[in-house]
N, C-alpha and C positions, 0 to 999 in steps of 0.2 A: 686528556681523556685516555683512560687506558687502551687496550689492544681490545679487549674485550669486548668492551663498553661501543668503540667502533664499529665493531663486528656487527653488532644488532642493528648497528644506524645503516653497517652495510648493505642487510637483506633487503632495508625499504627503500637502499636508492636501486637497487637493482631491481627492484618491482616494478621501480618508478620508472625505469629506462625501457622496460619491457611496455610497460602500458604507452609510453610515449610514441613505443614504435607499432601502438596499432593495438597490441595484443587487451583482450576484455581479461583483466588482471582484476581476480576476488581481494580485497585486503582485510586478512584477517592477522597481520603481524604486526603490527602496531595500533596499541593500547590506547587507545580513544574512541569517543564513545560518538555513534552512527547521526544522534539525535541533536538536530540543533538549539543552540542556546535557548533556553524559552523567552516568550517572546516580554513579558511585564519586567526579568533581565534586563535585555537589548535597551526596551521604552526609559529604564529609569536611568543607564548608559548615556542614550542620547539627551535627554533630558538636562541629564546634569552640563554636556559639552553645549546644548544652547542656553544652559542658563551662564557658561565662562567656568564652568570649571574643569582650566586649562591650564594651571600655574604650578609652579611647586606647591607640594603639600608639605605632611607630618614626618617624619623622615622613621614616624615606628609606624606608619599609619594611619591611616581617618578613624577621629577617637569614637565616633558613633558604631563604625565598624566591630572596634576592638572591643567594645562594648557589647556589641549584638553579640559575637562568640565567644564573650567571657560567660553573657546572662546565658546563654547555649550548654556549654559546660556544668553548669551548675543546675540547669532543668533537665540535663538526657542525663550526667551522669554522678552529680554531688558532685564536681569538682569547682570547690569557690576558687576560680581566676579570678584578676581583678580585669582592668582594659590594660594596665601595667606590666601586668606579662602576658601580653599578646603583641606580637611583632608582626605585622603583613608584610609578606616578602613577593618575588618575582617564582610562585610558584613552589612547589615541595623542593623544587631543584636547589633552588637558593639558602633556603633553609635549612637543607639539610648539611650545606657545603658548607653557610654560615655556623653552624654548631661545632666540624666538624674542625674549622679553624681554629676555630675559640676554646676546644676543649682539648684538642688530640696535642701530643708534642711528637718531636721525631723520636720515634723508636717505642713511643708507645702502641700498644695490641689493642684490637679491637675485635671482639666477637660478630660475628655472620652468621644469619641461621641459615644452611647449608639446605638447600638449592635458595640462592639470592637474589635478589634484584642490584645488578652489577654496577649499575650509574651510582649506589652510595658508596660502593667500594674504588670508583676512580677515587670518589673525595677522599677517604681516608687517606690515599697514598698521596695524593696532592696535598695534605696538610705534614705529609712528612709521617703515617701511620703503618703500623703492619698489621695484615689482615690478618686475619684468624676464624675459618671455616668451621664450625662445628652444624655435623650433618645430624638433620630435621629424621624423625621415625615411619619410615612407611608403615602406613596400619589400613590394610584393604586399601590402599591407594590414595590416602591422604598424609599429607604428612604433618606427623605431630611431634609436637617438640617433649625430648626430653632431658629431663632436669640435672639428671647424672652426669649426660654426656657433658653437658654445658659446665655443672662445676669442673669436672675435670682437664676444661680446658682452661680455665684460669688460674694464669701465673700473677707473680708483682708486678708484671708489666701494664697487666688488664687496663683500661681504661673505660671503656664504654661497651654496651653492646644492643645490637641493631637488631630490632625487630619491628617486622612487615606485619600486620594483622589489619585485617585480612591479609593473605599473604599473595604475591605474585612473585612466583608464578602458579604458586602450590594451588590455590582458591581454599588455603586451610581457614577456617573461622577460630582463632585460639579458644581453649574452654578457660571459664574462669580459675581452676583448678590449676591448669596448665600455667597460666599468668600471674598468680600466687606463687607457684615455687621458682619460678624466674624473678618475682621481687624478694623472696628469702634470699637466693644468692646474688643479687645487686647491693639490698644491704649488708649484709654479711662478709663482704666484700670490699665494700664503699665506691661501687661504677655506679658509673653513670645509665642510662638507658635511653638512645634514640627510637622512639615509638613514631613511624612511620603508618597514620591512620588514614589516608588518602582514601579507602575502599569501604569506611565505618558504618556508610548507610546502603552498602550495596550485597545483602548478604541475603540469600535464601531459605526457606524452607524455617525450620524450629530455631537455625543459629542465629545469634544475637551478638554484638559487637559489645567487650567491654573495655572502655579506655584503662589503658596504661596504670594512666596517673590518679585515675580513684580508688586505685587499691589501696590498705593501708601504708603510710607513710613514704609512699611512691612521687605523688608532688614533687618533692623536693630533689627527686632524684632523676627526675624524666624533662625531654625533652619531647612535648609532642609536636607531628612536623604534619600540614597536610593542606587541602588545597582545595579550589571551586572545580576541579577539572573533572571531576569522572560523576560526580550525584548531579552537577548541575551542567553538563558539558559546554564546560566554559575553558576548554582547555588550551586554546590560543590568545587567552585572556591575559593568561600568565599570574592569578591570584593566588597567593598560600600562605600561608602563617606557622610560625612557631608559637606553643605556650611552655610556660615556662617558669618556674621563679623568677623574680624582676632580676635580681643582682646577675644572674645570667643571661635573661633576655637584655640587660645593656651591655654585655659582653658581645651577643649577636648583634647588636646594631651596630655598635662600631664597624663590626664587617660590612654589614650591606647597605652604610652612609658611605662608606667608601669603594664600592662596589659601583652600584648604581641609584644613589644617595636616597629614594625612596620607590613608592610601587607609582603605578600609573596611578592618574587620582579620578578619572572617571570611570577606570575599570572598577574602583573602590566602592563607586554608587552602587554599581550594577551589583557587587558583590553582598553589601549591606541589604538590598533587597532580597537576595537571593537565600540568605542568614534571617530576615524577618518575614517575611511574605507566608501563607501557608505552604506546605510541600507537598501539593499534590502533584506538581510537575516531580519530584522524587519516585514518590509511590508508582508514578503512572511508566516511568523509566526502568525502576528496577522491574517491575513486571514484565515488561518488555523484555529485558535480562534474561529472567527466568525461563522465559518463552525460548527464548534463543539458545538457551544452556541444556534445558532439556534435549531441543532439537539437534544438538551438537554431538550431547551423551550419547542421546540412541541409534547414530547416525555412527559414532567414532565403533562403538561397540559391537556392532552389527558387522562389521570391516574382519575377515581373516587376522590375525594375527597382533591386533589391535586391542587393548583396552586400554577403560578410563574412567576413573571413579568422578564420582558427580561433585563439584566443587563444591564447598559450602558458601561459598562468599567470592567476589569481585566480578568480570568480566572473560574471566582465563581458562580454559579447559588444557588440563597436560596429561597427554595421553601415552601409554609405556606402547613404547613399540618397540621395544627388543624380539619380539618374536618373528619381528620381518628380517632380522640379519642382515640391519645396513643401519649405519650410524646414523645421527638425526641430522648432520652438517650435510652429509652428503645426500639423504630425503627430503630437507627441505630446499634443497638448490636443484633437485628432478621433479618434486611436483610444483615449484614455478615454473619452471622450463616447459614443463611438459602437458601439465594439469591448469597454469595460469589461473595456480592459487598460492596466496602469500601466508607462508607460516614462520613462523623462530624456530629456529634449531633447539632445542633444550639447552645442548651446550653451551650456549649463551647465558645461563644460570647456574654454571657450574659445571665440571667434568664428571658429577655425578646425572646431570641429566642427559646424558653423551646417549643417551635408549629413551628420550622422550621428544617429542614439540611440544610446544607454546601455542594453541590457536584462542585468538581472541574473537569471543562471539557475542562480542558488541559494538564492535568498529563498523559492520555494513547491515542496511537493513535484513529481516526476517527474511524476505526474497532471496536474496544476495549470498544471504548463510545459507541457507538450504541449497542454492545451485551450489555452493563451495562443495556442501557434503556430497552432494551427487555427483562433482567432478572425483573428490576423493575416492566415492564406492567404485565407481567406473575405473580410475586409476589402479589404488591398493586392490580391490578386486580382482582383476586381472591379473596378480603378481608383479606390477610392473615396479613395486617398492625394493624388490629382492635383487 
């Protein structure tokens, strides 16, 4: 794991050490979601462990599974998968490490859209890759990508490049626009694309999520990577899948039969239910989201020397605080300490976020976020940021 990649895992055990010795620690720094697994989930989980299904399974799979999220693809978004390129893995984490094997060599480049989510980028170096940052466009506080900067960082070495959309930590929702001229230069090129959708059904207001690989002739060139953890909070589950073209997607299993030669196979039930069942337990989540996101916006922005534009999508508010003149590493290690509230440093996405935090305002209930905020007004209020 890289240095970086640590760092993030640093802030939560220090949270964690802090809450053990007593202290009522808010956690709003790590990315999972408040609400527990629903319950018709859990029933079809256990269900399946009293009916014996306790054995090895499919080593791509439970083919009813891979079925349920191929016919998914093809009803939200025209993409004909078959159950064939669909790989269930141990979470977006596995998948994405699996691809990263399978496609990257040493010395090959891989593009970052600039502020990142840094656990793809240990893989890349772990498969022997060099990273390659190209930074996202502030526009009123969200960041959007543009098309220019990105060709101009591809050299012959290119290989692949890595996009979050929804994005974390940005909360950008890409426009479809946006995601057109990003598959003009993958083909035009001939990269690859790891599309990282983990966040697809959690997006607000007008924005709309649109996959990767239903653009035109995108399929073939995309890797989607993504998981039960954030729409279904099923996130110590450990359930994610890659899709895929097949010839590729048996390139990923090689990896993850020899990894951890398949997914759990009763988490599988639970997952399958969670893929066909109605999604009202969805709907009734992100609304809750929402709730919390606004509460978070009008709360960060009411603060001296604070703003933060309203996320369009996932669970993440990242708010510019360079007006308080104190870096983010060292404000968010004084309002845990001090405030006995848990945030990410920005830096942690980049040394361009080195003047934001990371607050996640779906990890504790509505209660819980609103005391975070009002420990925060009370703190940054006061000047005690400076």
């Amino acid at each position: 794991m890289s240095s970086q990649a640590q760092k993030g895992f640093g802030m939560y055990e220090v949270a964690a050490r802090l809450q053990q010795s007593g202290a009522d620690v808010i956690h709003l720094e790590v990315g999972r979601p408040s609400s527990d697994t629903p319950v018709h989930i859990k029933e079809a989980a256990k269900a399946a462990l009293d009916a014996g299904v306790v054995h090895y399974g499919e080593l791509q799979g439970l083919e009813p599974l891979r079925e349920a999220l191929a016919k998914r693809y093809v009803d939200l978004y025209g993409v004909n998968y078959s159950a064939d390129e669909i790989l269930i893995t141990n979470g977006v984490t596995q998948a994405s490490f699996a691809t990263f094997l399978a496609t990257v060599d040493e010395g090959d480049e891989v593009i970052v859209l600039d502020p990142y989510y840094p656990q793809h980028n240990s893989k890349i170096t772990l498969a022997g890759g060099k990273i390659v940052p190209v930074p996202l466009r502030p526009v009123h506080g969200i960041y959007r990508l543009d098309a220019g900067v990105v060709e101009d960082a591809v050299t012959s070495a290119t290989k692949v490049i890595v996009l979050i959309n929804p994005s974390n930590p940005a909360g950008t929702v890409f426009t479809r626009d946006e995601l057109q001229q990003l598959a003009e230069i993958a083909e035009h090129h001939d990269l690859l694309v790891l599309s990282d959708e983990v966040y697809e059904f959690i997006t607000f207001d007008e924005h709309r999520h649109v996959a990767f690989a239903s653009l035109p002739g995108m399929k073939e060139r995309t890797v989607t990577v993504s998981a039960f953890t954030k729409a279904y909070a099923m996130d110590g589950w450990r359930v994610g899948y890659a899709a895929a073209p097949e010839p590729l997607i048996k390139e990923l299993r090689r990896i993850t039969m020899n990894s951890t030669t398949h997914p759990c196979v009763f988490a599988q039930e639970g997952a399958l239910v969670a893929v066909t069942a109605p999604q009202d337990c969805v709907t009734r989540m992100v609304t809750e989201d929402k709730r919390r996101r606004d509460l978070v916006i009008e709360s960060l922005n009411a603060i001296p020397g604070v703003s933060c534009a309203r996320p369009q999508g996932t669970i993440y508010a990242f708010p510019d605080i360079s007006r308080l003149n104190v870096k983010a590493d060292e404000l968010a290690k004084r309002i845990l300490s001090e405030a006995h509230v848990a945030v990410e440093s920005g830096s942690f996405y980049s040394s361009r976020g080195k003047n934001h935090l990371r607050i996640c305002f779906g990890s504790e209930p509505y209660e819980r976020v609103a005391e975070a905020m009002e420990r925060l007004r009370r703190y940054l209020g006061n000047g005690a940021g400076n």
